[in-house]
N, C-alpha and C positions, 0 to 999 in steps of 0.2 A: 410472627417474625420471619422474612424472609432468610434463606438457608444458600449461603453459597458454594460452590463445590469448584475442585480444581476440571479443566477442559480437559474433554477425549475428545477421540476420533468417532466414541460413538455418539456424542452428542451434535453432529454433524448435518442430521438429517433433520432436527426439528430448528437448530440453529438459520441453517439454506432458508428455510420457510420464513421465517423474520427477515432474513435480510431482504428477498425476494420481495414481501411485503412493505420494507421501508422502501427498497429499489434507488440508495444513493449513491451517489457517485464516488462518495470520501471514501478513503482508502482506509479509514477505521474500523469497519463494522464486517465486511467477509469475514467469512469461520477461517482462512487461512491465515490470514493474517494474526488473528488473534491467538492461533493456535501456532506460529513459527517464530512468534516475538513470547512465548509465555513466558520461558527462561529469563527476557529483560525486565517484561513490568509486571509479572506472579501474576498473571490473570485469574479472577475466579467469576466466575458464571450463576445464572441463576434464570427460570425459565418463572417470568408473572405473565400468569392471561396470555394475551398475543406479543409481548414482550419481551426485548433481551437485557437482561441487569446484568452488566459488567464491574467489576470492583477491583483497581489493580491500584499498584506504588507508582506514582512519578516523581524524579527527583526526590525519591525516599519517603512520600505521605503519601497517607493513604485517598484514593479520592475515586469515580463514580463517571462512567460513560452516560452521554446521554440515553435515555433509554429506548432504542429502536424499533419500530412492528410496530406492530396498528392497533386500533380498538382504543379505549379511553387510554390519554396519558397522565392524570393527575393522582389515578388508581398507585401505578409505577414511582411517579416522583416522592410519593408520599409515605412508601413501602421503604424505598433509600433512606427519605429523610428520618423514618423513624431507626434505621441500622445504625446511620451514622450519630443519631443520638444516644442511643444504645451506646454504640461503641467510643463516642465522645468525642469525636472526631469533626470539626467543620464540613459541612455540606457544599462540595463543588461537583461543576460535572463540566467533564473535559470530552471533546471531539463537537462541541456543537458549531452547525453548521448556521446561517441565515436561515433558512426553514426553521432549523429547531429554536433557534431564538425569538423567531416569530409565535410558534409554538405556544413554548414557555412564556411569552410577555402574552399569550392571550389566557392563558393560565393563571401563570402569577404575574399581574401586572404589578411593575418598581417593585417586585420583590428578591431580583436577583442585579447583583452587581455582574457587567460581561468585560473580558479583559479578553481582546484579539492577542491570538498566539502565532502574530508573525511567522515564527520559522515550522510552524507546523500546518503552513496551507501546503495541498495540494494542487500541482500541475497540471492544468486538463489541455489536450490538444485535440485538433480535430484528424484522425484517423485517415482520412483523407491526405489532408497535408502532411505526413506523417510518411505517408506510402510512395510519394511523388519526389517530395523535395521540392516541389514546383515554383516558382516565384523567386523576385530580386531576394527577400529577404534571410530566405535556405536554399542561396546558390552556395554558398560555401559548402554545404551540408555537400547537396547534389554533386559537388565539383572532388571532393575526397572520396564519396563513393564512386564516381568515374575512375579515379588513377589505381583504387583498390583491387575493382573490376579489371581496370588494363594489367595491371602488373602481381596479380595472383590467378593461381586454376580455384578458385571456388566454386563453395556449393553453402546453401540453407536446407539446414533438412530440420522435421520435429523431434523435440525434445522426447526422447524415451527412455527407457529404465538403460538400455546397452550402450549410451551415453555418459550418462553420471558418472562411474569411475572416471573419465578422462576429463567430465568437467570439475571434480570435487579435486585433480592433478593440478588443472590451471586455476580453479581459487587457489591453492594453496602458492603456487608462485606469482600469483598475483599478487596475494596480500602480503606476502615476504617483500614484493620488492618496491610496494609502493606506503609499506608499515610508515615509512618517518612521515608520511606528507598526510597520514589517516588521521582523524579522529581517532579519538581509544574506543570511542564506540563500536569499532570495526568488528572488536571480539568479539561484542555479540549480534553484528551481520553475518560474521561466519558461523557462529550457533547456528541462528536461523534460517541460513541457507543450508546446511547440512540438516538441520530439522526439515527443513520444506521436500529435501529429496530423499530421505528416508521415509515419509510417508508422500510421497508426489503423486499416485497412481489414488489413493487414496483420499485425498483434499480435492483432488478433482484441476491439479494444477494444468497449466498448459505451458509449452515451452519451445524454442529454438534453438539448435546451437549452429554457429558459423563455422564453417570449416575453409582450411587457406591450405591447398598442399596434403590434403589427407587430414591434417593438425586443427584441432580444436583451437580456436585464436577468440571463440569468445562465446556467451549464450546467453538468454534471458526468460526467466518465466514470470507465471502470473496468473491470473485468475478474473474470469467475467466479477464485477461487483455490483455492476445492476443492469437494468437491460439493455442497454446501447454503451458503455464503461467500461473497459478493461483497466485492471490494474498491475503495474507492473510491481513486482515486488522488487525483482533482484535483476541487472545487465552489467554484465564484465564483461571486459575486451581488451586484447592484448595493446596495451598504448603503444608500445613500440612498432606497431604497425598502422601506417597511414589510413585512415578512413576505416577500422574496423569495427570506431563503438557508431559511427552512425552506418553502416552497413547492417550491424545487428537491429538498430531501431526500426529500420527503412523494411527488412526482412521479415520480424516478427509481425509488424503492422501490417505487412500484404497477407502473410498467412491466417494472419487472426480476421482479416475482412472476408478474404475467402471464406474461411470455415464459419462464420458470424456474420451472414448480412445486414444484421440490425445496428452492428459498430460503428458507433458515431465518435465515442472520446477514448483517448488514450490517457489513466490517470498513474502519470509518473513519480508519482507519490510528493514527498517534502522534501526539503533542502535541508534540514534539520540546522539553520543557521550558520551553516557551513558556506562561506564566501564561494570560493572552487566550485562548488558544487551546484552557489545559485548559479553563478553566472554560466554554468555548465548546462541547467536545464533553461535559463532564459535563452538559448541561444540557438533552442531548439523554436521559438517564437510559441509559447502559451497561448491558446484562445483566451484561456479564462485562467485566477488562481482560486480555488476552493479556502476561502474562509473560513477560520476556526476559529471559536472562544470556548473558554473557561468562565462557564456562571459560576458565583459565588450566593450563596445564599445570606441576604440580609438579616441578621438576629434583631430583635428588636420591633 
């Protein structure tokens, strides 16, 4: 029987290696992530073979990440499905991607029900386009970071530890002043942004913050999640100022090309079914959206 254990920081290092090994793009399977959302969905862990077994709560039940890393995967699925027999528990596995549903139907074939989870695809942009603003369709973009540029003394510098007190100031009147128009899920972004920057040095995060006047007016971090991928975890930016959340997008994406030649996609994570929020990243124009389902395992 598979043994699951709550995530550290020191399981970090064998974790990097599975993901590195899957090399996808979803913004599911990085050790930061898993490790700055634990507080939301109780992540617990478990290390099979070249594989990562995840086991956390969604929407209160209990249920099973696909299982990512290489080497056989029926070994893995088979390890879950004997746990959650054991534990009596329905067998689902949430974050699968197209890949893994291919996967799994070459595995179990019609032995899993897939139900696409809309509000949990990821964003992916091309890096490029990102860095430019170029083109009819992100002139608007291009055209509020012009008046930003004209009408503030800025700078982009990276995100370092003598930073964080003054960005951990502006979340906190951020989310004061934009609480009525939040999700309740907000509480726990600001967990995990305040998780992410208590160990940020050590997740191996990467970051920018914007500055307007001296004044921190906004910032964003994140993390490589496979080799040509970044993913953004967290971007705030003062609304009350013209053109400052796409100045931070436009800023992180030139620096993260620079230090990363190999960056191809920018993955801006999910809308989590939040209207505001799609038409907020459709507006940045997606290459592509990353696909998720939930298998359900057929009894019978």
């Amino acid at each position: 029987m598979i043994a699951f254990k709550t995530l550290t920081l020191c399981d970090k290092a064998w974790v990097d290696r599975i993901v590195l090994a899957e090399n996808s793009p979803s913004a599911d399977y990085n050790f930061g992530n898993i490790y700055i959302w634990d507080k939301r969905y109780r992540q617990l862990i478990c290390q099979f073979q070249d594989r990562l077994l995840v086991k956390l709560r969604y929407e209160g039940k209990p249920t099973f990440v696909f299982p990512i890393g290489s080497g056989p995967l029926v070994p893995a699925v088979e390890a879950l499905r004997e746990f959650a027999a054991w534990k009596g528990t329905p067998f689902t596995l949430r974050g699968v991607t197209e890949r893994h549903r291919e996967q799994l139907e070459a595995a179990y074939p019609g032995r899993f029900d897939y139900a696409e989870d809309t509000d949990c695809a990821d964003y992916l942009y091309l890096a490029e386009k990102l860095s430019t603003y170029a083109g009819k369709s992100l002139h608007g973009k291009k055209n509020h970071c012009n008046r930003f540029e004209a009408e503030n003394d800025w700078s982009f510098v990276p995100l370092t530890r003598e930073y964080i007190p003054g960005c951990l100031d502006m979340l906190d009147m951020w989310t004061e002043e934009n609480l009525d128009r939040l999700d309740k899920s907000v509480h726990y972004e600001h967990d995990a942004i305040i998780r992410a920057f208590a160990a940020y040095e050590k997740l191996g995060l990467e970051g920018g913050v914007l500055l307007a006047g001296g004044k921190i007016v906004g910032f964003s971090l994140g993390e490589m999640t496979s080799r040509d991928t970044f993913d953004v975890h967290f971007e705030k930016a003062d609304i009350h100022l013209n053109g400052a959340y796409p100045m931070v997008c436009r800023e992180l994406t030139r620096m993260l090309m620079a230090r990363h030649p190999e960056l191809v996609y920018m993955n801006r994570e999910d809308d989590m079914g939040l209207e505001p929020l799609r038409q907020s990243k459709l507006s940045y124009k997606p290459e592509l959206l990353l696909k998720k389902y939930t298998a359900r395992w057929r009894d019978g």
